[in-house]
Each structure stands twice: as C-alpha cells, then as structure tokens.
C-alpha positions in Angstrom: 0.0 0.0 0.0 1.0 3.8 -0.7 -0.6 5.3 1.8 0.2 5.2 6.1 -2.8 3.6 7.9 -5.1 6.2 9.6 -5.2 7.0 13.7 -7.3 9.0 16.0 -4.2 9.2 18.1 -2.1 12.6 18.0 1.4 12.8 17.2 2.0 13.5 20.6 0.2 9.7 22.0 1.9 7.9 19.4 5.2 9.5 20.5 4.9 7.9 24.4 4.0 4.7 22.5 6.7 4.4 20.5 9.3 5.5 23.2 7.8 3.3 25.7 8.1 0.6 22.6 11.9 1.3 22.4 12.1 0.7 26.1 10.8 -2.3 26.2 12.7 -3.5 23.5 15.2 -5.6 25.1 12.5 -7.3 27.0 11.2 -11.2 26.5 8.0 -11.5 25.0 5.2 -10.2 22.1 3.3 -6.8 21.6 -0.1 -6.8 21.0 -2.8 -4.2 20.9 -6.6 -4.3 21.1 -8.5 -1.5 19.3 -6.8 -1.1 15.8 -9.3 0.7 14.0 -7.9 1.8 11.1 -4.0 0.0 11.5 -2.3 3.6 12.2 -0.7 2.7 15.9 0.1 -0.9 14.8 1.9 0.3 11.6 4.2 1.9 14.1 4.2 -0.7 16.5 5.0 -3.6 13.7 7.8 -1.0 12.3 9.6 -0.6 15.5 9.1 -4.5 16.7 12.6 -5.9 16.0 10.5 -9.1 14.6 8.9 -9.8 18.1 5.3 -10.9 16.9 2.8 -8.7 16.7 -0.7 -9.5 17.8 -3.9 -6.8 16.7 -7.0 -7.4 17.8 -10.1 -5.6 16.6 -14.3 -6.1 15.8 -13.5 -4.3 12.8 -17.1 -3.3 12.8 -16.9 -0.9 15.6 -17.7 -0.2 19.3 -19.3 -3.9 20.0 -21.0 -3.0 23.1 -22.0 -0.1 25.3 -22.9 -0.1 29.2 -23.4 2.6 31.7 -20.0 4.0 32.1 -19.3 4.4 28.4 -19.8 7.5 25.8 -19.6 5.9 22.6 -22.5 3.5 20.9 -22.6 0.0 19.4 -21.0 0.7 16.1 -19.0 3.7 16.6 -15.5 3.6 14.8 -17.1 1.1 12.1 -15.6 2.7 8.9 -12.9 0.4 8.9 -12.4 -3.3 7.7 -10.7 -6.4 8.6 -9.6 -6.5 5.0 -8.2 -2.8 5.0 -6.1 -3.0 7.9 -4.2 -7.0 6.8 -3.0 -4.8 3.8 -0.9 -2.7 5.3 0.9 -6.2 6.8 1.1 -8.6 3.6 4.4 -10.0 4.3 4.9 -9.3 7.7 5.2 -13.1 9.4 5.5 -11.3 12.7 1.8 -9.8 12.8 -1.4 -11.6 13.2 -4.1 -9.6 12.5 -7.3 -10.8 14.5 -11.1 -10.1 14.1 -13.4 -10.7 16.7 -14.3 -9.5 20.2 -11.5 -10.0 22.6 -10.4 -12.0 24.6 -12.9 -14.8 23.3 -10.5 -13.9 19.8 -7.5 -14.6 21.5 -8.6 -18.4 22.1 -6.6 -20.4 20.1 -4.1 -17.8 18.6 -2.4 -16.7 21.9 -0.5 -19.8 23.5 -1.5 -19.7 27.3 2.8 -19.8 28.0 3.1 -16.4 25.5 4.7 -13.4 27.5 4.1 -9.6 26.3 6.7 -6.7 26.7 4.1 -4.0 25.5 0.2 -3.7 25.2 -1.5 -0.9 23.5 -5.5 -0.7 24.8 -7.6 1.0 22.9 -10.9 -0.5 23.6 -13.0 3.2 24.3 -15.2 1.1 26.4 -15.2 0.0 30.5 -16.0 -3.7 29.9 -13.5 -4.3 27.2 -10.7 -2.4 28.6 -11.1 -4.3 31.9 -11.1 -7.5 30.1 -8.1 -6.5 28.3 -6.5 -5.3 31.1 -7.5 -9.0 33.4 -6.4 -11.0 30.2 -2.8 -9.6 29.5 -1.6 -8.7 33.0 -0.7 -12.1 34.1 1.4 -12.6 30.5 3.0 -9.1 30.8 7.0 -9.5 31.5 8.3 -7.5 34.7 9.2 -4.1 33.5 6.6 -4.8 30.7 3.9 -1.5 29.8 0.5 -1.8 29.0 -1.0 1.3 28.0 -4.3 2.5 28.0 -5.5 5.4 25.8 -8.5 7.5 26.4 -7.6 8.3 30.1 -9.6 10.6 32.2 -11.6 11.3 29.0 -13.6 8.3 28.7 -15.1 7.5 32.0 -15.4 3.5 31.2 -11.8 3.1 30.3 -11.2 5.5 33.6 -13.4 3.0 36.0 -12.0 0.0 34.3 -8.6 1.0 35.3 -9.1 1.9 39.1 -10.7 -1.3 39.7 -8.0 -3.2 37.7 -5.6 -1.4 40.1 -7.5 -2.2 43.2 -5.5 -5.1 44.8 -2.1 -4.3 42.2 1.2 -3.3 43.0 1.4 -1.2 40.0 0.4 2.3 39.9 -0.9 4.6 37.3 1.3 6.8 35.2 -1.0 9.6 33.4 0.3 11.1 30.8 -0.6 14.5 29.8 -2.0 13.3 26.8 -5.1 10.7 28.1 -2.7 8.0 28.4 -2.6 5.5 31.5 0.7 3.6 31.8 1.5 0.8 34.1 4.8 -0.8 34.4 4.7 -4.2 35.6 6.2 -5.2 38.6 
C-alpha cells in the first residue's frame, strides 16, 4: 500500500508509545494491541518490533457494546475493515491480525505460556478495557507496559482502570496526553 494507515491518536500519543516501545525492547515476549481501527498505531508498533510478533485485535465493525459508564455507541469507529487494515501487513510473518471480540479472539491464537513486553489498549469502552487489562496482566514480563489510551476522557476506560488497580502493585502513570501507563512489577 501507498498510503500510512489512519489514527485517532495525535502525534504526541503515538510518540509515548513508540518511546515506551523502544524501552521495552530488550524485553522477552510479544506486543499486542486491542482496538486497531484503522492500523495507524500498529503500523508503528509492527515497524519498531525488531520481529517480536505482533498480535492486533479488533471487531473491525466498531464499538461492540456499550454499558453505563461508556460515551460511545454500538458501532462507533465502524468505517474500517478487517480487510483494509491485513493490507498494510502482507508480508509481515510477525503480525497476526485478529477479528473478533477480545479476549474470546485470542482463544486459540495466543499460547497460554506467551509473554508480552508491551500492550497498547484502545478499547473506548469499560467492559472491554477491563477485560483487556485481566487477560494480558498475568502474560505481561516484569518491566513490561500496558497502555491505555482514552484516560480521564472516557469514564469507562477511567473506571476500568481503578478497579483493575484495586489489589495491584502497579500504579498509574497519566500522561498528559489521556494516556494510563503501568509498568509491571
């Protein structure tokens, strides 16, 4: 393809994600990231992988479900395609690109041993950023980051997190820029 794959996310988001990417480099284990939309944060992620694999997870038919905590709607973000975003990775071993609702679409593609040095959540919504968050913590390498996007602007992804964090070690990091980072400990 000619042209980069589209994001919601300003220069300034994707910036902490790719330094925290760098970081994490030198770690053991995959990267992975739930909420692709449109490809424009993987792209980046894939490019600055070193060939670690590369899991993205996606509806690709927009916001599957909404409950009380959330702003957006079943089917927001639904101009995008399964079919759009694999294009941007023909020939890239490393990344699996995966449609369904997560975690039931990691069954079966994500080995129960994998490890993760770096998780990008983008989910908008309180339900599937807490699942997100219960499914990759246990696989997340000491020193590891997830990051959640959205922070203390959507007030799902903000209550999914403080009762993630209840009984945690790990802390929040906000970022000026609606990001939540924890470091794994």
């Amino acid at each position: 393809m000619d042209k980069l794959p589209e994001t919601l996310l300003d220069l300034n988001r994707i910036t902490i994600i790719m330094n925290l990417l760098v970081q994490t480099r030198r770690l053991d284990g995959s990267i992975a990231e739930v909420g692709v939309y449109k490809g424009g944060v993987a792209y980046y992620l894939n490019k600055l992988s070193h060939g670690k694999p590369v899991y993205l997870f996606d509806t690709f038919e927009g916001i599957p479900m909404s409950g009380e905590h959330d702003r957006h709607v079943v089917g927001d973000f639904s101009d995008t395609s399964f079919e759009e975003v694999s294009e941007y990775f023909v020939g890239c071993n490393n990344v699996k690109v995966i449609k369904g609702l997560f975690p039931d679409s990691a069954v079966g593609i994500i080995p129960e041993s994998e490890k993760f040095s770096l998780v990008h959540l983008d989910a908008d919504q309180y339900q599937s950023t807490l699942d997100s968050l219960n499914f990759f913590y246990p696989k997340i390498e000491v020193g590891g980051v997830m990051i959640c996007d959205d922070y203390k602007f959507l007030k799902g992804v903000d209550e999914a997190i403080a009762e993630f964090l209840k009984n945690k070690p790990e802390k929040e990091i906000h970022s000026s820029n609606m990001q939540c980072i924890i470091i794994k400990q």
